[in-house]
N, C-alpha and C positions, 0 to 999 in steps of 0.2 A: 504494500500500500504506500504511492508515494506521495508525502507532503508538497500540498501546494505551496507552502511557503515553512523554512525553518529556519530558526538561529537558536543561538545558545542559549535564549529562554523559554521561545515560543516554537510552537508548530502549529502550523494550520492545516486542515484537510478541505479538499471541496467534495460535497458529496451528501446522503441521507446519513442522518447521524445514526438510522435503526439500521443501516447496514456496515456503518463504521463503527458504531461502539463494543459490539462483541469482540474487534481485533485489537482494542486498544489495552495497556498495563492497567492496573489501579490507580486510582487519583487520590487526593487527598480530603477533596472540597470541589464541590460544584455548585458555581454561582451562573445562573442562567434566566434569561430571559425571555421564556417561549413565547408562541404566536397563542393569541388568548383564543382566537374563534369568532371573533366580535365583529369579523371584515373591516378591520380600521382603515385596509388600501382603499376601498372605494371610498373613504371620506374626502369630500370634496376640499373641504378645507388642509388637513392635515395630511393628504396626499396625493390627491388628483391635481389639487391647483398647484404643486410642486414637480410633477413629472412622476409621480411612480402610481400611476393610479391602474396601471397595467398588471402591477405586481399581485399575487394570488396569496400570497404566504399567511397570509391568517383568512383565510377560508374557513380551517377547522382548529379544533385545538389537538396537540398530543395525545392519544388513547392511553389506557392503564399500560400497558403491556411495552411504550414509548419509555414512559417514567421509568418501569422497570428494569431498565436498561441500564440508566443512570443514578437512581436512587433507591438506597437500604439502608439499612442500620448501621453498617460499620461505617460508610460514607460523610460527612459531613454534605450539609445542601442547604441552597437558599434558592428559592426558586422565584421570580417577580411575579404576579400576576397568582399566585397562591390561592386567593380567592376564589378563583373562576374553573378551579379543577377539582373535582370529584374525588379524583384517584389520590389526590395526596390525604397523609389520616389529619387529623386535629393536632393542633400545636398548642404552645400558649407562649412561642415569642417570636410571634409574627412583625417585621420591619415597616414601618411605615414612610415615605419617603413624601414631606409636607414642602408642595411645589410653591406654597411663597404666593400663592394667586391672584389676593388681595382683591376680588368681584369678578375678577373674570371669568369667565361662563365655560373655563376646561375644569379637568377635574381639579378638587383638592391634593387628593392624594394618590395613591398608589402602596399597595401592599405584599409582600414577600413571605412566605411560609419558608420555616425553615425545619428543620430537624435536631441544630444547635439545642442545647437546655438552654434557655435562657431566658432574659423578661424581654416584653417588648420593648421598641425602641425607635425614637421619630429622627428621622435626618432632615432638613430643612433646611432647602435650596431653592431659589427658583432655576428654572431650565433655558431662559433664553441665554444665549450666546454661549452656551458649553462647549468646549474642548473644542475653540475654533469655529464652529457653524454645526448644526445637526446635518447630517448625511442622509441618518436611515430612519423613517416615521416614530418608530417606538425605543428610538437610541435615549441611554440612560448616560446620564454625567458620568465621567471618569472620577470624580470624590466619592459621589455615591457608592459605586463599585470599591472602590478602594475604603469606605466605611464596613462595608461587607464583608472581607478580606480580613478588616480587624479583629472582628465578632471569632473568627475560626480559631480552634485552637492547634492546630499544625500551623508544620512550617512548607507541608510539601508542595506537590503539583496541583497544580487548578485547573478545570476543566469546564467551558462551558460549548454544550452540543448546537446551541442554538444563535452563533456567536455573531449573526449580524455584522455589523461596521466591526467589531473589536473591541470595545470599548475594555470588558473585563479584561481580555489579554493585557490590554495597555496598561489596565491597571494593576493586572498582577508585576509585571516586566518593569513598572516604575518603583515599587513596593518588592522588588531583588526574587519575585517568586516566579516559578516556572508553570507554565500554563499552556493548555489545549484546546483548540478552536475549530468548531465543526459548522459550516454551512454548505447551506444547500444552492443557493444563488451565487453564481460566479463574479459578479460585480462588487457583489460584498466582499468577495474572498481577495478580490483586489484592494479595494478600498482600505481593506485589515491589514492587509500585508506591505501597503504604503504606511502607514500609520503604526508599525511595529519595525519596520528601518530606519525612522526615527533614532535617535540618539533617544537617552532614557532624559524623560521630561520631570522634572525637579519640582 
């Protein structure tokens, strides 16, 4: 299986992640950001009138037997979008990520199940102008991700199957940690693999 893109921290793969993850090592932590199912591409505003309204990727959401691929007990996980999935069990320290919105009519927040023990916990950002410009509809700030990151108790490999623009890589890779990146759309996997040749961002 060869990496679309690799260095000394990162590896990227292009591909379905339910056909790549049976061949990968064990990880340490998986922070991910699945496709919720909620059709965000067709929103006019948040995608269409930006150029990606062609795109499919949240059509549906991950089935059980996706999750299972990636997430167990011995694993560490934080998943975005934790809400909206069936198949993960009950937590009680779910991440809340407080977008700062002050009236405006997007949402307030945003929510993460995790599998960590721990209590909940609010980050509070707002999301314009992060890491440069947004690339990808549902891209999450590189702090936020590197708040994530904090919460784990390892030091090892990071892995997210659903990696989008990159963001988590970037912020494992800035944060001295080694990490795995799995998408399915080739223009992401570019977009991550620009964005991980980067010198490490301070």
């Amino acid at each position: 299986m060869k990496p679309y893109y690799q260095d000394t921290a990162v590896t990227i793969y292009h591909g379905d992640c339910r056909e790549i993850l049976p061949s990968l090592p064990k990880v340490d932590l998986v922070l991910t950001d699945p496709p919720y199912g909620i059709g965000i591409t067709k929103s006019n505003r948040l995608s269409v009138s930006r150029g990606r309204g062609a795109e499919a990727w949240d059509l549906s959401a991950p089935d059980k037997k996706t999750f299972d691929l990636f997430i167990n007990c011995n694993t560490e996980a934080i998943v975005w979008g934790g809400n909206y999935f069936q198949s993960l069990w009950p937590c009680r320290g779910f991440l809340v990520w407080d977008k700062n919105n002050s009236g405006r009519d997007f949402a307030d927040c945003e929510m993460a199940w995790t599998n960590i023990d721990m209590v909940a916990r609010i980050f509070v950002m707002r999301p314009q102008g992060m890491d440069g410009g947004k690339v990808h509809t549902t891209q999450k700030p590189k702090e936020l991700m590197q708040w994530c990151i904090n919460f784990s108790k390892t030091s090892g490999t990071i892995l997210d199957p659903f990696m989008g623009s990159g963001t988590t890589l970037r912020a494992a890779k800035d944060l001295g940690r080694k990490a795995i990146g799995i998408e399915l759309e080739e223009k992401y996997c570019e977009i991550a693999a620009k964005r991980m040749a980067q010198e490490v961002l301070l």
